[in-house]
N, C-alpha and C positions, 0 to 999 in steps of 0.2 A: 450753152456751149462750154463754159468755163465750167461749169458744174460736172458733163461728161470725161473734160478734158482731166479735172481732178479724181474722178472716180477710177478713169482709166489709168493712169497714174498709179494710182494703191493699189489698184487688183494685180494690174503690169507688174512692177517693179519692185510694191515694198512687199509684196508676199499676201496680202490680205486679204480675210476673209470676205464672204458673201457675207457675212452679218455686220450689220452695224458697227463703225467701230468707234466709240464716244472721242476719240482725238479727231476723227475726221466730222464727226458731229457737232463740234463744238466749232468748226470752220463753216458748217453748214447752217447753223440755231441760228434763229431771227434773233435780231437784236432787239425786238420789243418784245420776247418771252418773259414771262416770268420768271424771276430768279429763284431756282429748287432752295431746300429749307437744305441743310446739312447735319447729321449727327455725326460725330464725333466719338475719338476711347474717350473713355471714361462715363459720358453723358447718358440721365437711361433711355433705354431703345423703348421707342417709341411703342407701345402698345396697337394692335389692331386684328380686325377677324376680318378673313379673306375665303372663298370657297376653294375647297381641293379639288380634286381632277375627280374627287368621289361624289361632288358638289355637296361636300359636308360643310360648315360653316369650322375652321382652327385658328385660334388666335394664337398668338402670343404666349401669351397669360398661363394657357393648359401647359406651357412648357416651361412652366419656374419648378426649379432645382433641377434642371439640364442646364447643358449649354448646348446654346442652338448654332447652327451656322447656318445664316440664313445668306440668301445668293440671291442676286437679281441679274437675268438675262434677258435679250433683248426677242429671242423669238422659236419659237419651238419649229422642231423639226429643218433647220438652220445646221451647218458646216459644224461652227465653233461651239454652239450650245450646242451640239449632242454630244462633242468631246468633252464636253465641262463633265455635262452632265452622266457618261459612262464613269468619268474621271471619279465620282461620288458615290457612284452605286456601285462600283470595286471595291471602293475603300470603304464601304458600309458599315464592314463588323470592325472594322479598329475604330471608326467614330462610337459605335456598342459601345465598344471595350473602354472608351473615353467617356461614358455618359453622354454621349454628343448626340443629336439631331440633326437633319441634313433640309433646310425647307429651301425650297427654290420658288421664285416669285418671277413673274412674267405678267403683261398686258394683254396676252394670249387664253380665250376664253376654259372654263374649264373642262368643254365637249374637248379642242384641244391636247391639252393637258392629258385627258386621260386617250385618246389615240396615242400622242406621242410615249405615253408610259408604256403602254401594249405594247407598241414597235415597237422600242427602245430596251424594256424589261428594265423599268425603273420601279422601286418600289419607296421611295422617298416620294414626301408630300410636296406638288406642286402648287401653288395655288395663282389664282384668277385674281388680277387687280385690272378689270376692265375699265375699270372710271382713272385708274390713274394717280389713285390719292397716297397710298402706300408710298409706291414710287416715288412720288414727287416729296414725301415727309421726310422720307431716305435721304435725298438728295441722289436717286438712280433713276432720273427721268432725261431724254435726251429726246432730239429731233430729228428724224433723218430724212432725205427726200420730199420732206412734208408729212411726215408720218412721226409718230411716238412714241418710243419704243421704253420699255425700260433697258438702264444704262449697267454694261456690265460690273458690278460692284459685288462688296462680299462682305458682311458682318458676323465676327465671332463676340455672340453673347452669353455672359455668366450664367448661373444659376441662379441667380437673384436678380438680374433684369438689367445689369449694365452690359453696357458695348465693348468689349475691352480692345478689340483688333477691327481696323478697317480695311479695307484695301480697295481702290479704287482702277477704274479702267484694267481689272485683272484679264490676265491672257490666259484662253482656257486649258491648253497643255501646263500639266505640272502644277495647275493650281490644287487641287485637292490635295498632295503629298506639299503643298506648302502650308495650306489650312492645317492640317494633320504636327505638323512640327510647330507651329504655333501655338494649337491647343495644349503639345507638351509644354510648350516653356510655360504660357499661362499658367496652366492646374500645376507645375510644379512650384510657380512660385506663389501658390496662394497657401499652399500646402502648409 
């Protein structure tokens, strides 16, 4: 009952989405989970190959000398994650124009992935972290309902394989034009 009554509550009153929202996830996470790993700017981003929605095997790694932004969301075809994720594939060709990459990463399988691209008209690589491990290396794993989603997070990574920008529990209006100004100030001052 407390658990409705809280739910009801955030949809009611504080505006919130149908998707997970990791503030209210972390009132909901069992206290005997595991505690996720965390990366960090500066630290380098963790290496790993994930399947796409092409069910092609991309890591990481194929994408040194870009910067990548890599995104994790909690669930496709979901309210807040298609606004994220339109939010990206708008601003596509100024990430071009920045050497940037756009990967988005979900627990969402990649038969998924590639529906939601079709409807959606996303052409940015989703990929499939079924097991959960990506996620949790991130520190973008959360709990909801009794289920596990990945947790809305956002990594801007260099060309050479550090993290320089994190942003955690991101809200999906207005995130990509914030990612977008970030990547300026970075590449200007690496310049």
């Amino acid at each position: 009952m407390k658990l409705f009554a809280l739910a009801f509550l955030c949809l009611s009153f504080l505006g919130c989405s149908l998707d997970p929202a990791p503030q209210l996830a972390l009132l909901l996470a069992s206290a005997d989970a595991e505690a996720p790993k965390t990366v960090s700017e500066g630290s380098k981003a963790p290496d790993f190959t994930l399947p796409s929605q092409e069910g092609k095997p991309i890591s990481l790694q194929q994408y040194r000398g870009k910067w990548v932004v890599l995104y994790f969301y909690p669930k496709d075809f979901t309210q807040g994650c298609t606004i994220e994720a339109h939010s990206f594939q708008k601003d596509e060709a100024q990430y071009q124009t920045k050497n940037a990459v756009v990967i988005g990463v979900s627990l969402d399988s990649s038969d998924s992935h590639k529906d939601f691209c079709a409807k959606e008209g996303l052409n940015f690589k989703l990929l499939s972290d079924e097991g959960a491990k990506v996620s949790n290396e991130y520190g973008s794993l959360m709990q909801f309902q009794g289920k596990q989603y990945a947790a809305r997070n956002t990594f801007i990574i260099d060309p050479e394989g550090t993290v320089r920008k994190v942003y955690r529990g991101v809200k999906p209006s207005g995130h990509s034009q914030e990612v977008l100004s970030a990547l300026s100030d970075l590449q200007s001052s690496k310049a």
